[in-house]
SELUM-67308 format. One record per residue (C-alpha): residue in three letters; residue number from 1; y, x, z. Coordinates in Angstrom, 3 decimals, decimal comma, always signed. Layout:
% residues N
     r     k      north       east         up
   ALA   NUM          Y          X          Z
...
% end
This chain:
% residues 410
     r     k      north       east         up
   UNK     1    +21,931    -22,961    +10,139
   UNK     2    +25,122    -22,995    +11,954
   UNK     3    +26,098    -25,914    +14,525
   UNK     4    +29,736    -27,278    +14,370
   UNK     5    +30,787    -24,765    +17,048
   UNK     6    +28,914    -22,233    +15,138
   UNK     7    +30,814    -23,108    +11,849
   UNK     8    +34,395    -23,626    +13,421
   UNK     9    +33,812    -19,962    +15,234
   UNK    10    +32,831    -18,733    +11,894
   UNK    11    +35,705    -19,664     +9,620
   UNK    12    +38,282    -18,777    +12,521
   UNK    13    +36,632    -15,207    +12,961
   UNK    14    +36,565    -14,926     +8,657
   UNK    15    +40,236    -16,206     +9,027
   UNK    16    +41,272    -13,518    +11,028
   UNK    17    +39,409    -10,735     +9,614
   UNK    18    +41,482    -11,463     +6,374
   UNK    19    +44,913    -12,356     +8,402
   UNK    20    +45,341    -15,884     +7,294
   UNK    21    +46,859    -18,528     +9,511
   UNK    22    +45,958    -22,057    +10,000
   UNK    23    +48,803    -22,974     +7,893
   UNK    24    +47,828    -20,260     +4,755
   UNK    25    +44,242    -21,723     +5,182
   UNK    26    +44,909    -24,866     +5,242
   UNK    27    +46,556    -26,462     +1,741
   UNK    28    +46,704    -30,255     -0,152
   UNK    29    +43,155    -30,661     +0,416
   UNK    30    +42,605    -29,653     +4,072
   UNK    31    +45,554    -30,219     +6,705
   UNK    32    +46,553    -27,301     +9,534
   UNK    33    +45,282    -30,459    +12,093
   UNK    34    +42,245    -31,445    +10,511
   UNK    35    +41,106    -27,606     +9,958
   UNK    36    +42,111    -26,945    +13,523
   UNK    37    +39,383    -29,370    +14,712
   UNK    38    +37,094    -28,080    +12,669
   UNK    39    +37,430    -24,200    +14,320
   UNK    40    +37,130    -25,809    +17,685
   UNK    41    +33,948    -27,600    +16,917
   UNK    42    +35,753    -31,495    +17,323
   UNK    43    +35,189    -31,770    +13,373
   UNK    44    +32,291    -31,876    +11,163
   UNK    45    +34,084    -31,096     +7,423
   UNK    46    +32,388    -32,793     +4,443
   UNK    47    +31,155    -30,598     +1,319
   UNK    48    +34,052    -30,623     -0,686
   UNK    49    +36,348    -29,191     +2,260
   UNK    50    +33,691    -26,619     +3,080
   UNK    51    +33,811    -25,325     -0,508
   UNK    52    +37,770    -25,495     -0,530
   UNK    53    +37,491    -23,301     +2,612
   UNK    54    +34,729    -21,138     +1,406
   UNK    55    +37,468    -20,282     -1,835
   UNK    56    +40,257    -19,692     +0,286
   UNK    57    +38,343    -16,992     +2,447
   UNK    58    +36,872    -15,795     -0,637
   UNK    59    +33,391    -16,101     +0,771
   UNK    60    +30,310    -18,395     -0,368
   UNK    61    +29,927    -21,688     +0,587
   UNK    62    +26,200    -20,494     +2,432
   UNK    63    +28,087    -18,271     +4,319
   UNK    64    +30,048    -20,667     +6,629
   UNK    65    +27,079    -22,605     +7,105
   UNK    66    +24,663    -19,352     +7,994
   UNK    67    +24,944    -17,556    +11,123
   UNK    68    +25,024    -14,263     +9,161
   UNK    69    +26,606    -13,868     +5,889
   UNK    70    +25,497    -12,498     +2,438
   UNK    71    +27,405     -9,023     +2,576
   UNK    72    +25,635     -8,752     +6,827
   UNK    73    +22,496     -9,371     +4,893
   UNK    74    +23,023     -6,903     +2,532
   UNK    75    +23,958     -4,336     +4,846
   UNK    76    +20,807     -4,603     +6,679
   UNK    77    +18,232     -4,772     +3,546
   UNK    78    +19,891     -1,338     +2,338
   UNK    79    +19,686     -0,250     +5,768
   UNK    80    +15,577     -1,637     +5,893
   UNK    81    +14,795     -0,498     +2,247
   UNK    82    +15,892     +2,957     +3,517
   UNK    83    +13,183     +3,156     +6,480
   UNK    84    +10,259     +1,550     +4,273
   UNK    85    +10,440     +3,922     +1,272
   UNK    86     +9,661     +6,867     +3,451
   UNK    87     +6,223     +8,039     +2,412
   UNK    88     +2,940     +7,078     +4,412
   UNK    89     +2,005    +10,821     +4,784
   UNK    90     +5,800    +11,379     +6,552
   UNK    91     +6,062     +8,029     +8,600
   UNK    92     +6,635     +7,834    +12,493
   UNK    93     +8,449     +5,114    +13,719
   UNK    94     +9,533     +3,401    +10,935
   UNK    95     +7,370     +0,401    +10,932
   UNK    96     +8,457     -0,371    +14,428
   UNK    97    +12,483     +0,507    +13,654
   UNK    98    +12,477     -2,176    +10,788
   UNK    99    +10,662     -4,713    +12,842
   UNK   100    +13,131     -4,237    +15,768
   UNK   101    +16,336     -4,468    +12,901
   UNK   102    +14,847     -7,608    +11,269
   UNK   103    +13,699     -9,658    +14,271
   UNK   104    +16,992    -11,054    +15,384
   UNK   105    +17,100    -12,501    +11,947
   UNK   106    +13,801    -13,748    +10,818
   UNK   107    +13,863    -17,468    +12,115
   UNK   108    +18,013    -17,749    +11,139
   UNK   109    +18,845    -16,692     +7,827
   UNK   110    +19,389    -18,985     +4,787
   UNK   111    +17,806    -18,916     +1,279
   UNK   112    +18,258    -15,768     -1,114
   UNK   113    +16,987    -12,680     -2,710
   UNK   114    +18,040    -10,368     +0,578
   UNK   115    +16,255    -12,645     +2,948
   UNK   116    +13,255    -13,423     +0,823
   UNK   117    +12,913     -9,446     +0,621
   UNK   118    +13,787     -9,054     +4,378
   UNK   119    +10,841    -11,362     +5,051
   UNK   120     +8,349     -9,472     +3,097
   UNK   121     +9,050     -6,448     +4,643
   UNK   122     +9,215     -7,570     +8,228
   UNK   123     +5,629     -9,247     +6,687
   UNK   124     +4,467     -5,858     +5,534
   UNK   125     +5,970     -3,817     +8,828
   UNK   126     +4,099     -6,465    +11,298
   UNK   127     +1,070     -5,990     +9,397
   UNK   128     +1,008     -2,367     +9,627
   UNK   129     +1,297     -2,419    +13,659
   UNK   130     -1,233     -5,444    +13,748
   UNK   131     +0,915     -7,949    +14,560
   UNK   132     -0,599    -11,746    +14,022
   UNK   133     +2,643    -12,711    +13,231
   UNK   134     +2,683    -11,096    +10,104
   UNK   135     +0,806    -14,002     +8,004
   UNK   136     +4,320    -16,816     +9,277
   UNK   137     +7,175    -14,428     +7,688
   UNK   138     +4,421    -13,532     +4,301
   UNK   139     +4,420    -16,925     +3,720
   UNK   140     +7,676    -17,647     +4,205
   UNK   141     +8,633    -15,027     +1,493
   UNK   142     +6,232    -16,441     -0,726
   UNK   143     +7,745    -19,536     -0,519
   UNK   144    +11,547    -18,484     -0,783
   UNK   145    +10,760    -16,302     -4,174
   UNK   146     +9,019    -19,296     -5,697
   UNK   147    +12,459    -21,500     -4,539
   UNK   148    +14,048    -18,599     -6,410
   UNK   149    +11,761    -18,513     -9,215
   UNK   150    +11,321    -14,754     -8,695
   UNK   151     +8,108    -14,448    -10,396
   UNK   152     +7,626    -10,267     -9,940
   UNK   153     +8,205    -10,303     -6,337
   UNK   154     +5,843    -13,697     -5,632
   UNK   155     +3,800    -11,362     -8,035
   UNK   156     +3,365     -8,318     -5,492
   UNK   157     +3,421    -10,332     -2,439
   UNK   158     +0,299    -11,641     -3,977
   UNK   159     -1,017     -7,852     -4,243
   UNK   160     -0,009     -6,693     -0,544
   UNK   161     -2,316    -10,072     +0,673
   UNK   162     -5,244     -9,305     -1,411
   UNK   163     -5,196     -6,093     -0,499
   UNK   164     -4,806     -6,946     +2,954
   UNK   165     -8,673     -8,626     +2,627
   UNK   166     -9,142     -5,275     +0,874
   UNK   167     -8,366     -3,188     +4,244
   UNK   168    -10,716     -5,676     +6,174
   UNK   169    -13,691     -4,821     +3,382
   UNK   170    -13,589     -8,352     +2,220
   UNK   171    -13,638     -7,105     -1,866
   UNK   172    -14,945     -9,926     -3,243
   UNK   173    -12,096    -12,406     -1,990
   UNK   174     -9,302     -9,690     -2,416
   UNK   175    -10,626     -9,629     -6,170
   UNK   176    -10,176    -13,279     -6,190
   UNK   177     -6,701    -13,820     -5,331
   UNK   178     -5,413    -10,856     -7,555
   UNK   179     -7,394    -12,707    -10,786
   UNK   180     -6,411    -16,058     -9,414
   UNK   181     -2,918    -15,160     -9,409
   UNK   182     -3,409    -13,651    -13,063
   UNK   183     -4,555    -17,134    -13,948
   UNK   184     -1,855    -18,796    -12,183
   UNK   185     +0,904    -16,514    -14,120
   UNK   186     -0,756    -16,686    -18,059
   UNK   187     -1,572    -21,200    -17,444
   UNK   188     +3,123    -21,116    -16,314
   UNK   189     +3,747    -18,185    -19,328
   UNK   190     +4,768    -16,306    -16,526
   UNK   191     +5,991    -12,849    -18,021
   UNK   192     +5,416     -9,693    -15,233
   UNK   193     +7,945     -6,556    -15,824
   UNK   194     +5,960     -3,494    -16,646
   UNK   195     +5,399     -2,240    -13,526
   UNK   196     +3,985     -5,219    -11,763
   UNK   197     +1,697     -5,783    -14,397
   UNK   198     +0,602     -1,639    -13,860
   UNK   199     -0,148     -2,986    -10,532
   UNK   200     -2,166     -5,385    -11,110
   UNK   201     -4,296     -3,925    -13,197
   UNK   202     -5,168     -1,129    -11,051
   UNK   203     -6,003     -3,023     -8,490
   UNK   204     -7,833     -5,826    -10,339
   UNK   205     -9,498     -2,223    -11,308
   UNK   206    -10,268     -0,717     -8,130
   UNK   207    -11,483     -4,154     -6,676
   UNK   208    -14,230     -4,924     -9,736
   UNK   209    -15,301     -1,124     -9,096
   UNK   210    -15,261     -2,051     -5,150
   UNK   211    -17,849     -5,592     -6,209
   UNK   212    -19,876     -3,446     -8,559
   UNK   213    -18,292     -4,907    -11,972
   UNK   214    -17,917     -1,217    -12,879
   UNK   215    -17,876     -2,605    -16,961
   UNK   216    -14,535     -4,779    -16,296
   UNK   217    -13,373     -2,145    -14,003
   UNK   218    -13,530     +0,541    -16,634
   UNK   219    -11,785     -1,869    -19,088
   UNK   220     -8,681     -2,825    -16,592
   UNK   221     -8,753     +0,746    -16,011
   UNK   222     -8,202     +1,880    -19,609
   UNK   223     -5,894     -0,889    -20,914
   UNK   224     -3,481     -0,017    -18,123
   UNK   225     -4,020     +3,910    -18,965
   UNK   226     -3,237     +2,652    -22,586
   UNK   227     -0,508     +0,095    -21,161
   UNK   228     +1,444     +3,305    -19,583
   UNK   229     +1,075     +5,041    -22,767
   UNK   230     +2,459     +3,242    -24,927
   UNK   231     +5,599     +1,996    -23,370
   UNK   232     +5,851     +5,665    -21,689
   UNK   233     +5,887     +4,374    -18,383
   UNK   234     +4,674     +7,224    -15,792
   UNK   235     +4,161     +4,426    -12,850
   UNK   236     +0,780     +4,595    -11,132
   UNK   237     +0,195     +7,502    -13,671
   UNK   238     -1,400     +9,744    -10,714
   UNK   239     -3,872     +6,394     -9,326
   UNK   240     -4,810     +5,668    -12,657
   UNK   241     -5,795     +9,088    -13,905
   UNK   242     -7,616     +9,873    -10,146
   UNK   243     -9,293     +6,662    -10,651
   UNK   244     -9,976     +7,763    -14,390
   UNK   245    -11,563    +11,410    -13,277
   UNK   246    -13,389     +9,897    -10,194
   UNK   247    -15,056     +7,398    -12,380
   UNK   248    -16,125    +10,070    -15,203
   UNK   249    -17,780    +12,327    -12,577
   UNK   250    -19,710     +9,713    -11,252
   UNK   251    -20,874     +8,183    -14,660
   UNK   252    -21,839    +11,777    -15,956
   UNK   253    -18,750    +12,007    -18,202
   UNK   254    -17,736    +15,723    -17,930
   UNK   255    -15,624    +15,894    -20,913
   UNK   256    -13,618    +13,083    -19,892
   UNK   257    -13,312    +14,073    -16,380
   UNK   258    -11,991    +17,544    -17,598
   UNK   259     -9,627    +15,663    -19,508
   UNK   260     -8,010    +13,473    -16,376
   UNK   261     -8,123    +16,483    -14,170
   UNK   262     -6,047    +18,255    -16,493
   UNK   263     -3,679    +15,428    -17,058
   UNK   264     -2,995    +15,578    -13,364
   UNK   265     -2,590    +18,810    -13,299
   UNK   266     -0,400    +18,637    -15,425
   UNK   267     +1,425    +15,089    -14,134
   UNK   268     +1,277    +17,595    -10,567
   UNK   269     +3,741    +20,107    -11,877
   UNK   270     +5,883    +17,634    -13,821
   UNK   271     +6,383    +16,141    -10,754
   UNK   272     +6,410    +18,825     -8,377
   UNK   273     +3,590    +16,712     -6,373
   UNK   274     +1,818    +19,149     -4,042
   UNK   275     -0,531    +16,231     -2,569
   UNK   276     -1,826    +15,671     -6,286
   UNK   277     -2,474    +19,473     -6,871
   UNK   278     -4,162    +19,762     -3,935
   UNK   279     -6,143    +16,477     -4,950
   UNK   280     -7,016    +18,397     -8,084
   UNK   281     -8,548    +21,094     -6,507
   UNK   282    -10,464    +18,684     -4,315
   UNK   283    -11,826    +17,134     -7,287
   UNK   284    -12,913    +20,427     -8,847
   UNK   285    -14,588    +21,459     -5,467
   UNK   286    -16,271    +17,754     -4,781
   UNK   287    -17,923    +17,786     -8,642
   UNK   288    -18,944    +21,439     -7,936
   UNK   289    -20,297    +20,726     -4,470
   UNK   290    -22,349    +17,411     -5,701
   UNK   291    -23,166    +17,695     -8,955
   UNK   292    -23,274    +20,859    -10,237
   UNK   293    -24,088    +22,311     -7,428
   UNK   294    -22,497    +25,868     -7,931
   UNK   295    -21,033    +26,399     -4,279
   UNK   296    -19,428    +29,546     -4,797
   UNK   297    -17,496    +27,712     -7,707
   UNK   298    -16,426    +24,713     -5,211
   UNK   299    -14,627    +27,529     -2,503
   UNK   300    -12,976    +28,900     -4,879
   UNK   301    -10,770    +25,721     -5,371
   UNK   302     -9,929    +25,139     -1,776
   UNK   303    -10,406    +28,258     +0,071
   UNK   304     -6,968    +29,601     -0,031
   UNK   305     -6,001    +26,126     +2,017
   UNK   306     -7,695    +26,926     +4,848
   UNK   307     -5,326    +30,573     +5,197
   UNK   308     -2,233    +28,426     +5,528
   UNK   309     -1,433    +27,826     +8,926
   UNK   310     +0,633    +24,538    +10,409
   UNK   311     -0,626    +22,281     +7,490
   UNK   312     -3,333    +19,750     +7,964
   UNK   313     -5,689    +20,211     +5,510
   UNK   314     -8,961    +18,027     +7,097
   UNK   315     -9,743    +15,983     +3,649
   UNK   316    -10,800    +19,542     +2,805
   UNK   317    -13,360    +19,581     +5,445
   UNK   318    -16,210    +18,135     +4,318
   UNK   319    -16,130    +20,211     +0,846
   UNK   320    -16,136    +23,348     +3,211
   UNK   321    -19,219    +22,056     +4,933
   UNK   322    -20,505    +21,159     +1,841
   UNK   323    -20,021    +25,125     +0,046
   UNK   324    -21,353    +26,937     +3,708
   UNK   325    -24,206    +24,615     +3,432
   UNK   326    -25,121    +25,390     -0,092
   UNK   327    -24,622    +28,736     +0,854
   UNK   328    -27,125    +28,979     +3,656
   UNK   329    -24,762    +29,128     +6,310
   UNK   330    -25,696    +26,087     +8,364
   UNK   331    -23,620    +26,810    +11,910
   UNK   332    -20,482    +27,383    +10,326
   UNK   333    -21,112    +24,506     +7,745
   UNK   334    -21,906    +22,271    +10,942
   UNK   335    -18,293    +23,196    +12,362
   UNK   336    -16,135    +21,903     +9,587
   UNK   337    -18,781    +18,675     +9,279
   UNK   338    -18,258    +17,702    +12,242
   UNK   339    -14,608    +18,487    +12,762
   UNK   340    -14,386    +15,739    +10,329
   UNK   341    -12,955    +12,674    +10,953
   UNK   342    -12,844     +9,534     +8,432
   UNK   343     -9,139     +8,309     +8,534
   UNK   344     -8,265     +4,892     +9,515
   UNK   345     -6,687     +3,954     +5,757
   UNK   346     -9,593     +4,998     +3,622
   UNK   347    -11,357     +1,450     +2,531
   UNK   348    -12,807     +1,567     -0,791
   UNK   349    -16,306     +1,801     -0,996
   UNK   350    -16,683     +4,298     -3,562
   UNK   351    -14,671     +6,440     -1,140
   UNK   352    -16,595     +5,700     +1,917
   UNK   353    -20,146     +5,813     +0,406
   UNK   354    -18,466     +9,861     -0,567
   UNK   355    -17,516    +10,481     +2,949
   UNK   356    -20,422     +9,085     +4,404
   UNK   357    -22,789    +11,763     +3,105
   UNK   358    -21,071    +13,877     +5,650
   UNK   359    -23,345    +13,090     +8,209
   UNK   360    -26,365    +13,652     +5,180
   UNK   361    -25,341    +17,003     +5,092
   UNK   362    -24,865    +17,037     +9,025
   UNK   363    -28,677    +16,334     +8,579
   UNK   364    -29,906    +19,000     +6,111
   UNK   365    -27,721    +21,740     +8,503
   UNK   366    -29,622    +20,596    +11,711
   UNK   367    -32,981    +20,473     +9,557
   UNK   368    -32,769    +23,683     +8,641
   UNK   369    -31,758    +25,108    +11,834
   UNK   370    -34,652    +23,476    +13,503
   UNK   371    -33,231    +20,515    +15,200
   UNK   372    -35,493    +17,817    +13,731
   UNK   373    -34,495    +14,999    +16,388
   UNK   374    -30,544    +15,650    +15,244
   UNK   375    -31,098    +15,788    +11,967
   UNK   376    -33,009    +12,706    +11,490
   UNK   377    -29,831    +10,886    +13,642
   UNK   378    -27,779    +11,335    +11,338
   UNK   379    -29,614    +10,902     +8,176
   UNK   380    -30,097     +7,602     +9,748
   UNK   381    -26,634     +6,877     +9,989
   UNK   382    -25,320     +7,611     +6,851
   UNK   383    -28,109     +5,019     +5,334
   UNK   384    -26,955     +2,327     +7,966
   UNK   385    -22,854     +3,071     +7,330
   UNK   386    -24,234     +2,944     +3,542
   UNK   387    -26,100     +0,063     +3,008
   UNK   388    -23,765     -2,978     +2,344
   UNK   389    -21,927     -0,687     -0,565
   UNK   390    -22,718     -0,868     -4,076
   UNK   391    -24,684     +1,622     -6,178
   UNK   392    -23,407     +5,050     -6,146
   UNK   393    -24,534     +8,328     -6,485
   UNK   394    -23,631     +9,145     -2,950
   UNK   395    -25,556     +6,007     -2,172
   UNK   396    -28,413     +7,469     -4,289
   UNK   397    -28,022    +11,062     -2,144
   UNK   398    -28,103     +9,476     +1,099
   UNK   399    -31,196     +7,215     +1,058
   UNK   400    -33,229    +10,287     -0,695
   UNK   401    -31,938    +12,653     +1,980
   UNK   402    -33,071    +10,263     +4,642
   UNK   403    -36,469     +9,997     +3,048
   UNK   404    -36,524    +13,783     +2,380
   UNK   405    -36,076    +14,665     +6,240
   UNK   406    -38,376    +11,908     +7,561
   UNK   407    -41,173    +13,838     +5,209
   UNK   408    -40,316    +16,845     +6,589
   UNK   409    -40,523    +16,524     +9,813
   UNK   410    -43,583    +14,257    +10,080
% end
């Protein structure tokens, strides 16, 4: 908040800016003397002549007594809003550029929507760049939408922290606070708009599968896949229906799986989304890789990837090992294995225990080329990185491949 210097320098800058003198300012209720004092900081003006000043400058009230005023505040969320929404795949400095913008601002400006939102995303930016700091300014927004009674954007301020405990593998208490919050919202008849509630339910989803409670999972899952339906909302329509085909390959549930892999597809061209036809084909190559074992079929899908130059196209790496393995060629199999490298932003278990049987099938290449001491190393390490994740079929393939190789090469 402004000090009386502050204020006085304030309403004589905002006087000038709209060419009024201390006489056109200055009417029955405030006199040219008694408004002079005030600019020079030798007056502190009560309420009543701070909104009579406010009118005649045609500003709020909040904005004499804030450093920075509503329409500054503006100007820099549109300018913030603009960095954040460029997508994770195309970021560079962005995180940094919004924390540098905001920071001037983030222990100075007063109460309302554009600083609540300025707070989260300073929150969100200092989180990314691990920055301790980042907990202060989340709470802080937290606390100004609830003073606001802005129930959607308390609502996914509530998401980013659970899934914050989702990043450091904590699923059990990230589950908690999104349910919690659930709670919270149906005890006040809180009402979310459509997409928050899409939110929540997909990650209330995604967290039950990450605890094991694949049952509730499945049901979150399908009311929100029901939810978008029906109100012909196409939010979170590409997450839902990759969480809806990843689930039906692992439970056996071809027909089903065909089904969500088409409805990609076909979401992929609506959209013009090359990242979700390319996950399509990643799908088709992973189920023909790992369950159905039909190699041949799985490079077919992701094949023509690899003869496009200048586009990184590693998260097709371990499906080429995978195919070269199955196809008997072991050295070139081993190149694109261990080429591999599990990003820093994959966290979900299901998704890890998948990746991890990378170093199974680093195993079964170095068994069968005869390096027994190699291959057992990294059996053993894809049962270690394994073991604190729930019951999967990748689970399932990596303890039997350890046990495999040990019998082998007794």
């Amino acid at each position: 908040m402004c000090t009386i210097e502050n204020l006085g320098e304030r309403i004589r800058k905002l006087r000038k800016q709209k060419n009024l003198t201390l006489e056109g300012l200055a009417g029955d209720q405030l006199t040219k003397g008694m408004l002079s004092l005030i600019e020079n900081g030798k007056a502190n003006p009560s309420m009543e002549s701070l909104n009579y000043i406010a009118r005649q400058l045609d500003v709020e009230t909040i904005d004499l007594l804030s450093e920075f005023s509503t329409s500054d505040l503006r100007e820099l969320l549109e300018q913030v809003e603009e960095q954040f929404k460029v997508e994770f795949e195309n970021l560079k400095d962005e995180y940094d550029q919004i924390i540098e913008l905001v920071k001037p601002y983030a222990d100075k400006i007063p109460l309302s929507y554009e600083s609540a939102r300025l707070l989260e995303l300073y929150s969100r930016c200092l989180f990314h760049k691990k920055n301790n700091n980042w907990r202060k300014y989340y709470d802080e927004s937290i606390n100004r939408y609830e003073k606001l009674n802005l129930i959607n954007q308390r609502a996914k301020m509530i998401t980013f922290y659970a899934m914050t405990k989702f990043t450091e593998h904590q699923y059990a208490d990230a589950l908690r606070i999104i349910q919690t919050e659930r709670q919270r919202l149906e005890h006040q008849n809180g009402v979310l708009d459509a997409m928050t509630r899409l939110d929540y339910n997909y990650y209330e989803s995604i967290l039950c599968f990450a605890v094991g409670e694949t049952e509730k999972a499945v049901e979150v899952m399908n009311e929100a896949i029901k939810y978008s339906k029906e109100h012909r909302i196409f939010y979170r329509t590409d997450d839902l229906y990759r969480l809806a085909a990843f689930e039906a390959m692992m439970a056996g549930h071809n027909a089903n799986m065909e089904y969500y892999l088409k409805k990609l597809a076909q979401y992929a061209a609506f959209a013009d989304h090359k990242m979700t036809e390319a996950f399509v084909d990643l799908m088709k190559a992973h189920y023909y890789n790992t369950y159905a074992k039909d190699y041949e079929a799985a490079l077919s899908f992701i094949d023509h990837y690899f003869k496009e130059p200048g586009k990184d196209i590693s998260f097709f790496y371990p499906e080429m090992g995978k195919s070269l393995y199955g196809m008997g060629q072991y050295e070139q199999a081993l190149k694109w294995l261990e080429d591999y490298k599990i990003p820093d932003y994959i966290h979900h278990p299901y998704d890890l225990s998948m990746l991890y049987t990378t170093d199974s099938y680093k195993a079964l290449c170095f068994l069968n080329l005869g390096h027994d001491e190699e291959a057992l190393k990294f059996a053993k390490l894809a049962v270690d990185n394994v073991s604190t994740m729930p019951h999967s079929p990748y689970k399932d393939f990596i303890n039997d491949t350890y046990g495999y190789i040990k019998d082998q090469i007794k």
